[in-house]
C-alpha positions as CSV (number, residue, x, y, z in Angstrom):
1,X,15.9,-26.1,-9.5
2,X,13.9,-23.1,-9.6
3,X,15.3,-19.8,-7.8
4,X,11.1,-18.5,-6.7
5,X,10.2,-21.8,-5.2
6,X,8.9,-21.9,-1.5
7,X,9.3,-18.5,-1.1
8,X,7.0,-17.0,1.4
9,X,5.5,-13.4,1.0
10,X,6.0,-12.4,4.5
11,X,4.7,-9.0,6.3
12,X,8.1,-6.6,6.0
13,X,7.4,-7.6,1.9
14,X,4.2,-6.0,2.2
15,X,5.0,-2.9,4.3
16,X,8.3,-2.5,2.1
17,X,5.7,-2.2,-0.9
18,X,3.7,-0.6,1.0
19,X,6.6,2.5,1.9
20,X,7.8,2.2,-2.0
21,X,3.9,3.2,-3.2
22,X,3.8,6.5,-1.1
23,X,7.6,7.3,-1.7
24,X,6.5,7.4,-5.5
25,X,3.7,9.4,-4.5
26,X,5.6,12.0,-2.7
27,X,7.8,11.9,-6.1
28,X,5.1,13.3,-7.9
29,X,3.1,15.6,-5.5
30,X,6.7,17.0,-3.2
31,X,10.1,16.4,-4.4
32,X,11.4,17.2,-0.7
33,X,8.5,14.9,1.1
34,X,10.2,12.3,-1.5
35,X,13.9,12.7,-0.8
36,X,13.2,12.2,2.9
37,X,10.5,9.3,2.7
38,X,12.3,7.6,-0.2
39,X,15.6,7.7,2.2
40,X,13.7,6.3,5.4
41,X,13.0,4.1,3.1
42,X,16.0,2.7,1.5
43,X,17.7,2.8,5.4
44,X,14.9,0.8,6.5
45,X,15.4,-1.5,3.7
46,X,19.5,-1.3,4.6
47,X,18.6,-2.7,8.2
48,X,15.9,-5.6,6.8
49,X,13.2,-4.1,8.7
50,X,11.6,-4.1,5.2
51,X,11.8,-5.8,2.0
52,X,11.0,-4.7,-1.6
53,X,12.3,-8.1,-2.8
54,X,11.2,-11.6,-3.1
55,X,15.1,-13.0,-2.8
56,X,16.8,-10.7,-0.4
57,X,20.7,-11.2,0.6
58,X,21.4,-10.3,4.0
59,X,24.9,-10.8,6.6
60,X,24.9,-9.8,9.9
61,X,27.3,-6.8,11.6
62,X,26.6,-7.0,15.6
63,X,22.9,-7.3,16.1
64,X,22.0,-5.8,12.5
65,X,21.0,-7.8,9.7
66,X,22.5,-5.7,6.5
67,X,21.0,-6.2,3.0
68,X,23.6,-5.3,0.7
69,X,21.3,-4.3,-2.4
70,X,20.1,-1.4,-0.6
71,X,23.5,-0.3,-0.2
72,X,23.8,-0.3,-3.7
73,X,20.4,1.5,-4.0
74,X,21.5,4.0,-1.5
75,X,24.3,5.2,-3.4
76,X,22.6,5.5,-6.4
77,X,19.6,7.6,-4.7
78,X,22.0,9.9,-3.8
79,X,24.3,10.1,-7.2
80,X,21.0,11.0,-8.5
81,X,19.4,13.1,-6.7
82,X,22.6,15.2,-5.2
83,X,21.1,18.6,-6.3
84,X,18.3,17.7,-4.1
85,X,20.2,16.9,-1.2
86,X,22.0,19.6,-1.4
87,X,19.2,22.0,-1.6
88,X,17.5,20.2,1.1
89,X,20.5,20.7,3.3
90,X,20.9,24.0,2.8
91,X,17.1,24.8,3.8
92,X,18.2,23.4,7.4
93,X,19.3,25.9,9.2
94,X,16.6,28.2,7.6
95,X,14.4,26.1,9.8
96,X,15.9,26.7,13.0
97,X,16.1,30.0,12.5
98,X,19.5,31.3,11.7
């Protein structure tokens, strides 16, 4: 039995490639743009509104539909990029003004 057979490529696969193209682009042109679109990302990944894999794993909490790999992505987005976030976080209230 093979694991890719009748698999279809569905929309959310295409807009979940889609979101991954222009997070990498934000990599290279703003590293903050990045951090925040690579996050909406990988949260809307968490919630299967999109899909970045053909083979996705996915239990249900409530209403949601969780995928558990982006769980695993989500913690390592922010193990490596933790200086960033912190950075980023500290710009906040610099934004509002105090």
């Amino acid at each position: 039995m093979n694991l890719f057979m009748n698999i279809e490529l569905d929309g959310a696969l295409y807009i979940g490639i889609g979101w991954l193209s222009v997070a990498s682009f934000f990599y290279f042109v703003d590293k903050r743009i990045y951090l925040f679109a690579f996050g909406a990302t990988l949260l809307a990944g968490l919630f299967s509104l999109i899909d970045i894999y053909y083979v996705s794993l996915k239990f249900q909490i409530g209403f949601f539909l969780v995928n558990p790999i982006f769980i695993l992505l989500i913690f390592g987005f922010i193990f490596l990029n933790w200086d960033g976030i912190k950075t980023l976080l500290a710009e906040v209230p610099k934004l509002r003004g105090k």
